[in-house]
N, C-alpha and C positions, 0 to 999 in steps of 0.2 A: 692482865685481868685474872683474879681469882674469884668463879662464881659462886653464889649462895649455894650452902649443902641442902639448903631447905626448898629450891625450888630448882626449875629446870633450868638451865643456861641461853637466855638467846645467839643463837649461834647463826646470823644476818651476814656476819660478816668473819672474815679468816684474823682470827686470834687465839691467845692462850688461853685454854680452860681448863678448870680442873673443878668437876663435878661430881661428890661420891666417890673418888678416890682419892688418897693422900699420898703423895709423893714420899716414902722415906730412904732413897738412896737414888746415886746418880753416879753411872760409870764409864768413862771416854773409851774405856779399854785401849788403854795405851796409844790413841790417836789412831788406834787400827777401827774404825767404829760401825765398820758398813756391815751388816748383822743381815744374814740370809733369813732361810723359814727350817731351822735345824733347833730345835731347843731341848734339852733332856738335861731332869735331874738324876746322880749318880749320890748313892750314901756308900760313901770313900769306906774301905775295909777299917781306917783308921774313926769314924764316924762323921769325919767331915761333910757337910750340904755342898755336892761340886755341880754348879750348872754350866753342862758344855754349850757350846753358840756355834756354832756357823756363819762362816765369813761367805758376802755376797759376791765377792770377786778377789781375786789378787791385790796384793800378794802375800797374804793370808790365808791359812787352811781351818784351824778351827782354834776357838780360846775358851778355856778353862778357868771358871771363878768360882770362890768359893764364896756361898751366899747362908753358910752357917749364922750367921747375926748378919738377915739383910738390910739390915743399917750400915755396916761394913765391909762387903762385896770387897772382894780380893783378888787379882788374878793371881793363877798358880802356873799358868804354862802358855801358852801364846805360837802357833806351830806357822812355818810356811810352809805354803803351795810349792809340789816339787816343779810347776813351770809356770811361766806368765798368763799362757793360754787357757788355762782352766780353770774353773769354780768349784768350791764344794758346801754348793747352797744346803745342802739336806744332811741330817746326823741324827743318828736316834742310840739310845743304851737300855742297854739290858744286865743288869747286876755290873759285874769289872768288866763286860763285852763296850764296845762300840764298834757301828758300823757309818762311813760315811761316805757320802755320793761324790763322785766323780763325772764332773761335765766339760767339755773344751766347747773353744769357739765356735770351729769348725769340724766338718765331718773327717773323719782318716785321720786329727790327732789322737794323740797319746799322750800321757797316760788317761783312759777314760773307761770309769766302772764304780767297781769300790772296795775299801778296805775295812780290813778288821780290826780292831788296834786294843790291845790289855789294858786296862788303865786302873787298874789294881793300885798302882802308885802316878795318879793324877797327876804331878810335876815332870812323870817319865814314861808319856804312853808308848807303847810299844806295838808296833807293827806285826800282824799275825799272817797275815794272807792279804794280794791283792785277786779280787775277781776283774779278768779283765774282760770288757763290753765294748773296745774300738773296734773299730771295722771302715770299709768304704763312707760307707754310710752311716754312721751311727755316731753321736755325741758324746752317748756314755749316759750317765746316770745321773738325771735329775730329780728326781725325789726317792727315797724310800721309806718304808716302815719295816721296823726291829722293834716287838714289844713283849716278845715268847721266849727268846735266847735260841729259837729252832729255825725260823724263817725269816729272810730278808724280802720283801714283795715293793715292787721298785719300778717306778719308770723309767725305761732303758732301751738304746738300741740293742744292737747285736750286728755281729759279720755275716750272718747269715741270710740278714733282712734287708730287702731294696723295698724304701716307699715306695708308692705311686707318684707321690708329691712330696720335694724334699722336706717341707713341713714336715709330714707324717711322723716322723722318724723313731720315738719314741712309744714303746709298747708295755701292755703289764707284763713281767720276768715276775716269777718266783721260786727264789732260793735258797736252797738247803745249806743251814750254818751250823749243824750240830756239831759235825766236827770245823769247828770254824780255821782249822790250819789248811781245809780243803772243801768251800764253796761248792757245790754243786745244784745245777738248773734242776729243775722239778718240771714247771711246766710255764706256757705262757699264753697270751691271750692278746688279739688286736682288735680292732672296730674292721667289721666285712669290707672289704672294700681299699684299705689303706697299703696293702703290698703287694706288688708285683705282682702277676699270676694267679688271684684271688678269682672265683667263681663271679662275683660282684661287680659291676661299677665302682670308679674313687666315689666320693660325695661330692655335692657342689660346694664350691668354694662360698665362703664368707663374704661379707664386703671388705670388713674389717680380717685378714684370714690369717689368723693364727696358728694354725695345723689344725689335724683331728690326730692327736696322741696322747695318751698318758699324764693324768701329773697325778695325783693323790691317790695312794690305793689303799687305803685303809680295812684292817681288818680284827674283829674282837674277840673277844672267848666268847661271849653272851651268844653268837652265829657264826663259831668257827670255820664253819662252811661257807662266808659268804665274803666275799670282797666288795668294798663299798667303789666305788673308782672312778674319780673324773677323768674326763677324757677330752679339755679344754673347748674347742668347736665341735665336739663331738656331742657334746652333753652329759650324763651323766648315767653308768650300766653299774646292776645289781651283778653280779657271776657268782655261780654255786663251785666252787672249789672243792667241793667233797672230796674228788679225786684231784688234785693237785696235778697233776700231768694232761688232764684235759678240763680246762675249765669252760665251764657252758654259760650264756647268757639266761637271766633270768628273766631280768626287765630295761627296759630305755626309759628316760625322759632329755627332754632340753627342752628350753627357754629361746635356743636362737635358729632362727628368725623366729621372732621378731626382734629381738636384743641380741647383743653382738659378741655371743659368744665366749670362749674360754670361761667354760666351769672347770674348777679348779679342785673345790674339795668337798666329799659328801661324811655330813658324822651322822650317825643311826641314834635314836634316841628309844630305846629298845620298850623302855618300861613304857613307852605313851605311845608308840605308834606311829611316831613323827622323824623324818629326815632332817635336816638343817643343810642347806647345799649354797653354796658361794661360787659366784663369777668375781675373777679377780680385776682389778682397773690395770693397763694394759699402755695408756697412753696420757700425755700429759695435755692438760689443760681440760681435764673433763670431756678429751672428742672422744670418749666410747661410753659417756653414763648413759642411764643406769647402770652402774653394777651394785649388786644387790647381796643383802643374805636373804634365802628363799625358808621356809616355812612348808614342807610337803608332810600331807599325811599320809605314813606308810602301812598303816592297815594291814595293806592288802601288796605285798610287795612287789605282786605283775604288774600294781598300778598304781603307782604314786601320784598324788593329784596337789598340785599348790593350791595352798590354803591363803597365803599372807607373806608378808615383806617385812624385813625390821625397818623401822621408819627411817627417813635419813633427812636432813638438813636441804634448804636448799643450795642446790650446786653451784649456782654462779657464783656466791663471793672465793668458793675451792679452785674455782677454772682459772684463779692468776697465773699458777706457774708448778708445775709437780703433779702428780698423781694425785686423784681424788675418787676412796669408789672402795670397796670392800677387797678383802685379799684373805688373808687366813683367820679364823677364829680356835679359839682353846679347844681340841678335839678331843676333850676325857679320854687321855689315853692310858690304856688300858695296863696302867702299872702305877703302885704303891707311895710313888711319890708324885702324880698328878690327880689332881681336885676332880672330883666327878660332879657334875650338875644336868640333870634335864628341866631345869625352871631356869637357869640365867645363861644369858649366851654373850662371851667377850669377842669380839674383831678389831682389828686394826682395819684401817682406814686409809693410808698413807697421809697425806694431809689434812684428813679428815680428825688422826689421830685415833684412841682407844675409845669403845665404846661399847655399854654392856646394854642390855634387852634383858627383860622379866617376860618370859614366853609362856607363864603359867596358865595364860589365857592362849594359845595359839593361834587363835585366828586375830587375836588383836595382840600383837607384842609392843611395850613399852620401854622405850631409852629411859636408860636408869642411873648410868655414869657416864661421863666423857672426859677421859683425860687429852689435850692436845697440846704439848710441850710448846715453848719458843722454841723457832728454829736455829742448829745448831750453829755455832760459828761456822763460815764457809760451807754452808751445805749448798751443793750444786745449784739447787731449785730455789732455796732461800727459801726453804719452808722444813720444817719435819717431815719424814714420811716413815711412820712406825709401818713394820713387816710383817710383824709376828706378836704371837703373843700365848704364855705356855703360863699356868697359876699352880701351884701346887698345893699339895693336902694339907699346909696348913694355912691355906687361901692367900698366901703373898703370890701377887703379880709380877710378872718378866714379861716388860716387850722390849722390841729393839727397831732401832732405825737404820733404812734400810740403807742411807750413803754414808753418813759419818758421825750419826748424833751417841751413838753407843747402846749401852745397858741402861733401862728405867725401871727401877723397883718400887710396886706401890701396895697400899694397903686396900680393901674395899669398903667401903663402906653405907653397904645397902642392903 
């Protein structure tokens, strides 16, 4: 089913749509297709358009495409993972820098943290420095942000850290990449409660309990001082970083209880006063919806208060089989070759697929596109489930699927 551009798509039941966007390229990458939440465009010294991805598991590290005519996506380089046991969901660049996360299965492997790598010549990245983050207890490093060329800010354990609860394990780390052949810690920050030895009680657990640690720590030049930061079951903390070596809480919010937790990612929307904060879907079959994109007016930033919901679909016809439920949205990030918008907001969906909201009105946000592909050959779940999704300044769309469906290039059209 291709639906009309001229009205809304009824969307009753799990099919293909494509509403307001137009597809112009499609890419398996090389049968390696399962695409983390890592997306970064890099303008090659040579002046190529190279957009790097992140692989969501082995045995895959990160691939390289060149999306100079994205009608012709190219790959240029395709790297593995140096062991089975590890992922490197997350990747970010900064001019010829990249930095990418390092996470293993289990706690005490290795290699887990992250690296630096030149990519000056995109066909032959070159490894500059590993940070390493294993320890007893620690995974290593599942997301970070690189958008300065000066600081990595990262969810990460460390050897030095005993949760409370193996959960916990991950914390905000941030570190000094100036000179990037030698990484150095700055400062770090956990939720009261989450380590060893803490003045605090743990928290109570979830029903649904997915830790209280770390994932998105976003941070912008507009509030240099401020890190935005989900903290999955924990909900979601403002921190004034002024000082870098002690960072202070500013404000709390969360949504769970009564909803089930893991907020995932807060983007600031500076000129209006508004958050946008996402709980990611977590489980398949729809047993943890709602997940949501939230709508907070930030005003007053000790007290962010939800205004509104981007609309969604009803769930049961999504509950057959795969994730269904919001996960990452385009976070205007804060570099030259990503699109900046505070009126339209893109998310992936996983089975839900892509779908953009007109938030000029904030307390009432309106679905304005929905692209949601057939599912790929042989995908696990026999559905899509797009991961991610990164637009660049000159508004062409990248998502990806998060098991095998690959690279989707599309146009907007709204």
């Amino acid at each position: 089913m291709v639906a009309s551009e001229k009205s809304q798509p009824a969307t009753g039941s799990y099919q293909p749509v494509t509403w307001n966007f137009n597809l112009v390229a499609h890419h398996a990458l090389e049968g390696f297709g399962g695409m983390g939440e890592g997306m970064s465009i890099q303008i090659a010294p040579d002046g190529r358009r190279i957009l790097w991805l992140a692989h969501e598991s082995a045995p895959k590290n990160f691939t390289a495409v060149d999306v100079s005519d994205p009608r012709k996506p190219k790959v240029v380089v395709q790297t593995d993972l140096p062991q089975p046991h590890m992922r490197s969901n997350s990747l970010e660049t900064y001019g010829n820098l990249m930095a990418v996360a390092y996470q293993t299965q289990k706690t005490g492997q290795q290699p887990a943290g992250f690296e630096m790598f030149d990519i000056s010549v995109p066909e032959k990245p070159k490894s500059i420095s590993f940070f390493d983050c294993s320890g007893k207890s620690s995974r290593g490093v599942h997301q970070l942000w690189f958008c300065d060329g000066q600081y990595v800010h990262m969810s990460s354990g460390a050897p030095d850290f005993t949760p409370t609860h193996p959960l916990d394990d991950q914390f905000y780390r941030c570190i000094d990449v100036r000179n990037p052949a030698k990484p150095a810690e700055v400062g770090r920050w956990w939720m009261p409660g989450t380590r060893q030895g803490d003045s605090v009680p743990p928290p109570p657990r979830h029903a649904l309990d997915k830790g209280y640690r770390a994932h998105n720590t976003n941070v912008y030049p507009q509030r240099g001082n401020r890190c935005y930061l989900a903290y999955i079951d924990g909900g979601m903390f403002i921190l004034d970083i002024a000082d870098k070596a002690n960072p202070k809480q500013v404000s709390h919010w969360t949504n769970s209880p009564p909803y089930t937790g893991f907020m995932h990612t807060v983007v600031p929307l500076f000129s209006r006063g508004l958050f946008l904060v996402t709980d990611e879907s977590t489980e398949n079959n729809a047993k943890d919806w709602p997940k949501l994109i939230w709508v907070l007016d930030a005003r007053a930033e000790t007290n962010p208060v939800p205004i509104a919901t981007c609309p969604m679909p009803d769930h049961r016809p999504y509950a057959i089989a795969g994730r269904f439920g919001a996960h990452n949205i385009h976070e205007n990030v804060p570099v030259a070759t990503a699109w900046q918008s505070d009126q339209l907001v893109l998310g992936t969906f996983f089975n839900g697929g892509l779908r953009a909201y007109d938030i000029s009105n904030p307390y009432q946000p309106q679905e304005v596109g929905v692209f949601i592909p057939p599912a790929p050959p042989q995908a696990p779940t026999g559905t899509i489930q797009l991961n991610d999704v990164f637009v660049d300044e000159r508004e062409i769309v990248y998502t990806v699927d998060r098991h095998i469906g690959g690279l989707y290039i599309l146009e907007m059209d709204f």
